[in-house]
C-alpha positions in Angstrom: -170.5 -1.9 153.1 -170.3 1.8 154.6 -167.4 3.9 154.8 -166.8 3.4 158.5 -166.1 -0.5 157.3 -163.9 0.5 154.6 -162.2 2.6 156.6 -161.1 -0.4 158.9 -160.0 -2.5 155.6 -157.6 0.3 154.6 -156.1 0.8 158.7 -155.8 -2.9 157.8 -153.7 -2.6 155.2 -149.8 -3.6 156.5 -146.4 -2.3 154.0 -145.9 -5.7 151.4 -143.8 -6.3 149.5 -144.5 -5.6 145.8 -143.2 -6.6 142.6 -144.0 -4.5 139.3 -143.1 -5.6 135.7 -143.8 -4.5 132.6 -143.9 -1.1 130.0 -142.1 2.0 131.8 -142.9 5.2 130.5 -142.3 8.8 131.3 -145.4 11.1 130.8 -144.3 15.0 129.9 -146.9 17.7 130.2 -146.7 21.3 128.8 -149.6 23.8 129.7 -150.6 26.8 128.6 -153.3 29.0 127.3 -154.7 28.5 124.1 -155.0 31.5 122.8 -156.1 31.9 119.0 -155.7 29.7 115.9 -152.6 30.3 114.1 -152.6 32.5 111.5 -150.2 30.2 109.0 -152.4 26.6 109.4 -155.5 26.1 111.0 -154.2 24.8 114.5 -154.5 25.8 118.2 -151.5 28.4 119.3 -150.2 27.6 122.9 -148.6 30.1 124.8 -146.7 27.1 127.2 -146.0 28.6 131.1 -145.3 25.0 132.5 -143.9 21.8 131.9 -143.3 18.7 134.0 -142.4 15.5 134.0 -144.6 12.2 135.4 -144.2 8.3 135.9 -146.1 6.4 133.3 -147.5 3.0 132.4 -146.1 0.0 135.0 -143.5 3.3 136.0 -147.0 4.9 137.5 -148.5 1.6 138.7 -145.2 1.6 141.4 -145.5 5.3 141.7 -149.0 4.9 143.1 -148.3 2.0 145.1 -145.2 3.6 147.0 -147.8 6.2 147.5 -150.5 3.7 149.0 -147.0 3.0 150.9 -146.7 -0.5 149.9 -142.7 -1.2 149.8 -141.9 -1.8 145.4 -139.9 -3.2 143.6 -140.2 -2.1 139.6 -138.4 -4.3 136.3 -138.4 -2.8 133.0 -136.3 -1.3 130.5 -135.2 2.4 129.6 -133.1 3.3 126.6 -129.8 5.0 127.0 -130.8 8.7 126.9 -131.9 11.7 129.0 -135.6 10.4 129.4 -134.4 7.1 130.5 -132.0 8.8 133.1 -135.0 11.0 133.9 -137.6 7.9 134.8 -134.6 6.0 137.0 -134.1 9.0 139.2 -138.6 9.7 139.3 -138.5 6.1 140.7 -135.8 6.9 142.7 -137.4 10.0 144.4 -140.8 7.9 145.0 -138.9 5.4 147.1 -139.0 2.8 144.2 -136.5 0.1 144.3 -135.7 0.6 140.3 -132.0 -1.6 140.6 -133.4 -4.4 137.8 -134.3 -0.8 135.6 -132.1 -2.3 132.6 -131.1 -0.1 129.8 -131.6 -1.4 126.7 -129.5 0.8 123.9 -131.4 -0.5 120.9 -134.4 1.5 122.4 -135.4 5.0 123.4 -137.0 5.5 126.5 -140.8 5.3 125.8 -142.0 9.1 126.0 -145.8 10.5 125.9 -145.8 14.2 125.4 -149.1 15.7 126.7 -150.0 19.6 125.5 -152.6 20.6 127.8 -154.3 24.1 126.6 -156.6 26.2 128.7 -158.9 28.5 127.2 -159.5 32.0 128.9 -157.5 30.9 131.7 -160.8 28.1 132.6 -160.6 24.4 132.8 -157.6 23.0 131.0 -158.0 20.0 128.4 -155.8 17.9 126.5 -155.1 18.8 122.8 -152.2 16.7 121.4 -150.3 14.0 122.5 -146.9 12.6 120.8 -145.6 9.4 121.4 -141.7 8.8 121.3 -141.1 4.5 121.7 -140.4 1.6 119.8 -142.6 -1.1 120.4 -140.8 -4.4 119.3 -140.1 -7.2 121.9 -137.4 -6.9 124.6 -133.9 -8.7 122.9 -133.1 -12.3 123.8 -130.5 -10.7 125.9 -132.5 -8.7 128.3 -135.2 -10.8 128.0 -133.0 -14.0 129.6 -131.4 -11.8 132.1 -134.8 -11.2 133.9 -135.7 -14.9 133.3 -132.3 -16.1 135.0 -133.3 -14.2 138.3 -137.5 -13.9 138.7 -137.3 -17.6 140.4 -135.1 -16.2 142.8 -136.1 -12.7 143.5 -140.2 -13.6 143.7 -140.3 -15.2 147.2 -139.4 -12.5 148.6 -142.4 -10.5 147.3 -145.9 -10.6 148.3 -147.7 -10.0 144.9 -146.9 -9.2 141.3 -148.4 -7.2 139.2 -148.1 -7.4 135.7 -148.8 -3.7 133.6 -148.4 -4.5 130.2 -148.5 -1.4 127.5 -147.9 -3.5 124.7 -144.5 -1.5 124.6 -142.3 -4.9 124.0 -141.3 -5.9 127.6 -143.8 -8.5 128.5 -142.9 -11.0 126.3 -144.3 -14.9 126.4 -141.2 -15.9 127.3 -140.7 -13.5 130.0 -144.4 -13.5 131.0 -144.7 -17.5 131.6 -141.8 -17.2 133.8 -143.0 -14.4 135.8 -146.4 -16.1 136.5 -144.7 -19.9 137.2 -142.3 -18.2 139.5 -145.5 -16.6 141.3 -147.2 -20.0 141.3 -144.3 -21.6 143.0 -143.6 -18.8 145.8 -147.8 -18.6 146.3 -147.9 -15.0 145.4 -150.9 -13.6 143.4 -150.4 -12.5 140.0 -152.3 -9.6 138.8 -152.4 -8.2 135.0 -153.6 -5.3 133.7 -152.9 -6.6 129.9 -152.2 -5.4 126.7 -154.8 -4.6 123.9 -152.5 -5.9 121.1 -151.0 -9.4 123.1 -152.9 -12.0 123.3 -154.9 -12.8 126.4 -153.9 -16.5 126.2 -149.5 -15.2 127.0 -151.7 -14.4 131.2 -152.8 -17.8 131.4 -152.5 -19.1 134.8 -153.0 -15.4 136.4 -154.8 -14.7 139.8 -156.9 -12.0 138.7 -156.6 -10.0 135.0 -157.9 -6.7 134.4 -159.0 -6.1 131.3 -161.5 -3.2 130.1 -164.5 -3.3 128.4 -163.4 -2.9 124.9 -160.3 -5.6 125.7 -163.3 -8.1 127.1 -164.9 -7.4 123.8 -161.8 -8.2 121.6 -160.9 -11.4 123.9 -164.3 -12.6 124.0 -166.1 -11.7 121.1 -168.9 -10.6 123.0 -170.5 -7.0 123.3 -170.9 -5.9 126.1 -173.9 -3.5 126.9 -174.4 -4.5 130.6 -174.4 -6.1 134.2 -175.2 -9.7 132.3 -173.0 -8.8 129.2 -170.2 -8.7 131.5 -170.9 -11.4 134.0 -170.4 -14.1 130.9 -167.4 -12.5 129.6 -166.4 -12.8 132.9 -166.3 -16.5 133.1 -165.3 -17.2 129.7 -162.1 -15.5 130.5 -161.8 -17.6 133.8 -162.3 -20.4 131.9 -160.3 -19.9 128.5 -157.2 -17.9 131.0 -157.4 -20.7 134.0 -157.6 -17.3 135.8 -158.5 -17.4 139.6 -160.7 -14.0 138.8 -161.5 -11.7 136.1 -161.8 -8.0 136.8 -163.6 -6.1 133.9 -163.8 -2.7 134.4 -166.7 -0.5 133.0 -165.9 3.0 132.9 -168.8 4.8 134.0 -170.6 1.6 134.7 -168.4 0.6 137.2 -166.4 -2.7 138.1 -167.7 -6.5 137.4 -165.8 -8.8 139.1 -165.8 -12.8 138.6 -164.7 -15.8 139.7 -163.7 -18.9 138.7 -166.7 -21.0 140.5 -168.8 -19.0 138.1 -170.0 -15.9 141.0 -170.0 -12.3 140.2 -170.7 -8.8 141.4 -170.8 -5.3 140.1 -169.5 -2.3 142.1 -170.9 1.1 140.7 -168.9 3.8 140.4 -170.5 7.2 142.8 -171.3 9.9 140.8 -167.9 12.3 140.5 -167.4 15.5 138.6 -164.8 13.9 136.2 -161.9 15.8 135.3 -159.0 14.0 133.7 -159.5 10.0 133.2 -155.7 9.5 132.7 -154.4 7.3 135.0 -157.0 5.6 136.8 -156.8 2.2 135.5 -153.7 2.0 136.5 -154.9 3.7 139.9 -157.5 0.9 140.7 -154.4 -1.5 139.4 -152.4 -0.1 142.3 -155.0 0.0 145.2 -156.3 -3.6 144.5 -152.7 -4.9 143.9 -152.3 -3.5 147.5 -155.1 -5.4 148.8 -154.5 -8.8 147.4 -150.7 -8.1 148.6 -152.3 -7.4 152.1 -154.3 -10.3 152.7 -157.7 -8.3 151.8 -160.9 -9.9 150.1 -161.5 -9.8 146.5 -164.5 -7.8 147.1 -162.8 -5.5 149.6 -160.0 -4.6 147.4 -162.4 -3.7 144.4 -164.2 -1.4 146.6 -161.2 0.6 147.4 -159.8 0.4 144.1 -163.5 1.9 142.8 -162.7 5.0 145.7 -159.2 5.3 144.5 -160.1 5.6 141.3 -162.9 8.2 142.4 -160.3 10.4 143.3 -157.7 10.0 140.4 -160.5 10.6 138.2 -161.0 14.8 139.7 -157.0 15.5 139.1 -155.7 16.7 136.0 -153.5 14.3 134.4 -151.9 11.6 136.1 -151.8 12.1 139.7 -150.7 9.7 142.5 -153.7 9.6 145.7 -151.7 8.8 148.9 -153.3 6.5 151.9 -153.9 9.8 153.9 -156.4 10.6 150.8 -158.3 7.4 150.9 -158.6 7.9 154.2 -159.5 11.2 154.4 -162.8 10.4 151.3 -163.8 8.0 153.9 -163.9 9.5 156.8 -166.0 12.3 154.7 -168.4 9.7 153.6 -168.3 10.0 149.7 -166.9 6.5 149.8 -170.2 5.0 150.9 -172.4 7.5 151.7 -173.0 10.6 153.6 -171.4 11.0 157.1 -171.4 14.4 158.2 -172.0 13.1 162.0 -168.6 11.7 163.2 -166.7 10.1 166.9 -164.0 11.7 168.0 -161.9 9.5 166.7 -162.6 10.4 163.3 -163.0 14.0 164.1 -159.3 14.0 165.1 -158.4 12.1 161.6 -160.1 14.7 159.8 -158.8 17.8 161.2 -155.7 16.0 160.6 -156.2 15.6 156.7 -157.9 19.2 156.5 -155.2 20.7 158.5 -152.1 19.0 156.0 -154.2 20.4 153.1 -153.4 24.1 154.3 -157.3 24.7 155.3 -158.3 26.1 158.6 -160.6 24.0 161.2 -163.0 25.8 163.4 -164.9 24.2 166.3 -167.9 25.5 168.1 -170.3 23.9 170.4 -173.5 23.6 172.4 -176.8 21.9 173.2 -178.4 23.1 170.2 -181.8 21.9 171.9 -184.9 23.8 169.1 -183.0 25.1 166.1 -183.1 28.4 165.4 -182.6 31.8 163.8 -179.9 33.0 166.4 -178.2 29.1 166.1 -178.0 29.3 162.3 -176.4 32.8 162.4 -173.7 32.2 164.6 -172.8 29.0 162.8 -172.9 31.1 159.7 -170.4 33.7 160.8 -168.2 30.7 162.5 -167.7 28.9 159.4 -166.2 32.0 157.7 -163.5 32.2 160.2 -161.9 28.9 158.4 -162.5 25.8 155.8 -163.8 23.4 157.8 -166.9 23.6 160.9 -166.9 20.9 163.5 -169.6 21.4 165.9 -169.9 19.2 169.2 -173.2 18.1 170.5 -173.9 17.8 174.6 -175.6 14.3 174.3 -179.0 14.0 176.3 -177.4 13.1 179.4 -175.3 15.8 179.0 -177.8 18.6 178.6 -179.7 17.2 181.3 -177.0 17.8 183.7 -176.3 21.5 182.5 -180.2 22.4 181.9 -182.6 20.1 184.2 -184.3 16.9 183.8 -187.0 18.9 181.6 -184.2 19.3 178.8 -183.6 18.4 176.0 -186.8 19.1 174.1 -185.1 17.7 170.9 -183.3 14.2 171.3 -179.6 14.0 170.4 -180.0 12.3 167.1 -182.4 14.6 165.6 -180.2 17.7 166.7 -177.1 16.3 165.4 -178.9 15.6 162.2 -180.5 18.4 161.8 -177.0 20.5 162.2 -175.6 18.3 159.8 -178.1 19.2 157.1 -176.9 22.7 157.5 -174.2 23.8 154.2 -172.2 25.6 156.6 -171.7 22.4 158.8 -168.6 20.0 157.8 -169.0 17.6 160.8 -171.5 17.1 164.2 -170.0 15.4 166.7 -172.1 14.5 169.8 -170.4 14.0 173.4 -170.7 13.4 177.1 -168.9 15.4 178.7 -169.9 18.8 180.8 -167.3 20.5 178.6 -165.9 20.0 175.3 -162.3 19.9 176.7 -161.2 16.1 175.1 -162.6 17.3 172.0 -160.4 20.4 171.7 -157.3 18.3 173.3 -157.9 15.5 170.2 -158.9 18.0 167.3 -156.5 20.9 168.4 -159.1 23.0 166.3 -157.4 26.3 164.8 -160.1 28.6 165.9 -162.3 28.0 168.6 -165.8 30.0 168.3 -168.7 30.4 171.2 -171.8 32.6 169.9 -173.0 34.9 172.5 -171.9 38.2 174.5 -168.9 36.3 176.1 -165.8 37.8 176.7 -163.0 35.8 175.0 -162.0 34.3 178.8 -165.5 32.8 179.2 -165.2 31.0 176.5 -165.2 27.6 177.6 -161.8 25.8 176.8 -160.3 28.6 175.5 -157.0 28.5 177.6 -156.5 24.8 175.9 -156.7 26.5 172.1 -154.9 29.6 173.4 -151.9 27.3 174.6 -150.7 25.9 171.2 -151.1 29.2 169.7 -155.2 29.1 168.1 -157.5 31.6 168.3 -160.6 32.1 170.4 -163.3 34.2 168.6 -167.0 35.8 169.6 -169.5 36.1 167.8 -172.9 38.0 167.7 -176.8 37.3 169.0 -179.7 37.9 167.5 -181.5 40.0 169.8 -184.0 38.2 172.0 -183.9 34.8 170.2 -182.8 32.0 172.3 -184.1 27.8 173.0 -184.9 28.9 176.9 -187.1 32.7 175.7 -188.4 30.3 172.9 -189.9 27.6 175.2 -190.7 30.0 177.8 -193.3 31.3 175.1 -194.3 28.1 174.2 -195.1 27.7 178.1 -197.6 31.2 178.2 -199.0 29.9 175.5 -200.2 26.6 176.9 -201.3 28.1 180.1 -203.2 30.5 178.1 -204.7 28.2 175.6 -205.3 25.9 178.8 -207.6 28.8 180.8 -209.5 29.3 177.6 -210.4 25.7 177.1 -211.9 25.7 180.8 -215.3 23.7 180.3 -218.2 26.2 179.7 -221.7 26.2 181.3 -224.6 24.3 179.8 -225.9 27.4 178.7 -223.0 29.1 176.6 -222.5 25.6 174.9 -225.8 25.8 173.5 -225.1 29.4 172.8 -222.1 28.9 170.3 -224.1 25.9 169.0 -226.8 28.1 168.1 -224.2 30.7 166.7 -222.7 28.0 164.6 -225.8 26.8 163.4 -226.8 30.5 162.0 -223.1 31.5 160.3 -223.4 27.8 158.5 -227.2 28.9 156.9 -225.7 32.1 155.9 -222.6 30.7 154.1 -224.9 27.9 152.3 
């Protein structure tokens, strides 16, 4: 499946309804530098200049789906302190729906404390991390009041997810409930489960999502690959009465089985891995979405495996909004390179480029022969922003503006071969005499033409100008252009075409004869 067909699953994707129980937790994060070991024990000194506070555990599973815009609804419990109070009003801000947030006073508000040291100011890593909970299971109290109303509340959802931390809120109790009430209202269950509960308290689920080392423990199987993981995979369907099983494989990727026995992995693409934190319950999220939407088992893994791309190359816990997802695939890293783009997704991309604070910058042209005077301009035009689109006259077009005996170069190979250039984001090729709809649906910030143009001859330049962009000129190379290039090429031939005039009898037997004598001397 390529990007392009991703791309359409996640426009696809509609607002549902989603339900989220389990483990809340609130992540804090101090950073600093870590500057010397301490002088009274040997341990790391950090001079702290920042601290924050993030969504954890099933708290961070609704976070990223109200991100993914999915409309949530999160139960759990907090304890009656600051940190509880703190977690209601994150949920709160993220457009969380946290009204059946109890507060259970025989608890504290389950707290990870991250210390996050950089040293010499370079890449920042994780050095400690202190855990403030209480793990027992939720009181009969509590515990009854979320039994009394799941029956009622789950038709009006379109999934559940389930994101138990072993914290003490998923009970069996409370667990069969949730996943009979699901039965009954046909909404799909999905679990990410808990290392210490057993995997028997999920049975009945639509699709559980355990990892490697949890398949291991359930199983009693290791499991060192592809084959490993398909078997594990149906003993769980099997032993769970699970629809599907979703193991995931850290670097190995995603294996994904069903109950008639099927499987397939999804490799993960190559990433430059930053912080790990967070994206199990990030591919939790996106394929909750999915399932929520309507969206194919397969489908759904995909994206989860490019969601989890991208949660993967932020520091700490991090919540990837649709815009991002879109805005990988439109890139191509989802499935493959795509430097050549429509319009369509040209306009998306500016879009995304343009919300990240970075500068577009369109040119254009036939770009019929590649060469020296085409690859500096482009040069000097990509360092007037972040991001160079360049547009393409197609063949048809070209043959309008330079003759029937143009283009040399077909409109394929000239987009590709401007696409393999570093300074080249996106290759766009059109119809049209002038790049006018381009500039109207990418609204480009600067507008660039290579040549000894005043700023007024630029082409489309009173479109840029009128929403306040900027028009820019940049130099030739002296004598270097397609038409002096192939008007050479055209001497040349008639040249080469004179000299190659058939010679008499007489000289032919000449140059023979020469031959002959220089090939006795060289042996």
């Amino acid at each position: 499946m390529t990007s392009n067909d991703l791309l359409h699953v996640l426009e696809g994707l509609g607002r549902p309804r989603i339900l989220v129980l389990g483990d809340l937790i609130l992540d804090r994060y101090t950073w600093g530098n870590a500057e010397r070991v301490s002088q009274e024990a040997p341990v790391i000194v950090l001079r702290a200049d920042r601290r924050e506070a993030r969504l954890g555990g099933a708290a961070n599973v609704a976070n990223m789906l109200a991100g993914l815009e999915a409309q949530v609804t999160c139960w759990g419990v907090v304890g009656n302190d600051a940190a509880g109070a703190e977690l209601r009003q994150l949920l709160a801000d993220a457009g969380v729906h946290c009204e059946s947030v109890l507060q259970d006073n025989q608890r504290p508000t389950s707290v990870k404390e991250r210390f996050i040291g950089r040293a010499n100011t370079r890449h920042p890593s994780q050095i400690l991390r202190v855990d403030h909970e209480k793990c027992d299971p939720l009181g009969g109290e509590l515990e009854q009041q979320f039994i009394g109303k799941i029956a009622s509340r789950m038709p009006h959802h379109d999934a559940l997810l389930i994101s138990d931390y072993g914290k003490g809120v998923c009970t069996p109790r409370l667990l069969k409930a949730a996943i009979e009430a699901a039965h009954r209202a046909g909404v799909p269950v999905m679990v990410d489960p808990s290392r210490s509960c057993p995997l028997g308290d999920y049975r009945g689920v639509t699709i559980i999502k355990p990892n490697r080392l949890e398949t291991e423990v359930a199983t009693g199987h290791k499991i060192a690959g592809a084959d490993d993981a398909l078997a594990a995979g149906r003993q769980l369907c099997q032993d769970l009465d699970a629809q599907m099983a979703l193991i995931t494989l850290d670097r190995d990727g995603m294996m994904l089985v069903k109950r008639d026995g099927t499987g397939e992995i999804f490799p993960t693409h190559a990433r430059a891995v930053y912080d790990i934190t967070g994206a199990g319950d990030m591919v939790m999220a996106m394929i909750g979405l999915c399932l929520a939407s309507g969206t194919t088992p397969a489908d759904a893994v995909r994206l989860g495996n490019v969601a989890a791309g991208l949660e993967v190359e932020r520091a700490g816990v991090a919540v990837i909004y649709r815009h991002e997802l879109r805005a990988e695939l439109l890139s191509g890293r989802g499935g493959g390179p795509q430097k050549i783009v429509n319009s369509e997704q040209a306009c998306l991309l500016a879009e995304e480029h343009r919300r990240r604070g970075e500068k577009v910058v369109f040119t254009n042209g036939c770009f019929d022969l590649l060469h020296v005077g085409h690859i500096t301009y482009l040069t000097e035009a990509a360092a007037l922003g972040d991001v160079l689109v360049v547009g393409v006259n197609s063949d048809a077009s070209v043959r309008k503006l330079k003759g029937s005996s143009r283009p040399v170069i077909g409109q394929s190979d000239r987009a590709a071969m401007l696409a393999a250039l570093a300074c080249v984001h996106y290759v766009i090729v059109f119809d049209d005499d002038t790049p006018h709809a381009l500039l109207h649906a990418i609204r480009p910030d600067v507008l660039v033409k290579g040549g000894t143009y005043t700023t007024d001859e630029v082409v489309g330049h009173e479109i840029v100008e009128a929403y306040g962009g900027t028009v820019c000129v940049t130099g030739v190379v002296d004598g270097i252009s397609t038409t002096n290039i192939l008007a050479s090429l055209a001497q040349d031939a008639t040249r080469h075409s004179t000299e190659a005039q058939p010679k008499s009898e007489t000289n032919q037997h000449l140059d023979s004869a020469d031959d002959l004598l220089r090939l006795r001397r060289a042996g």
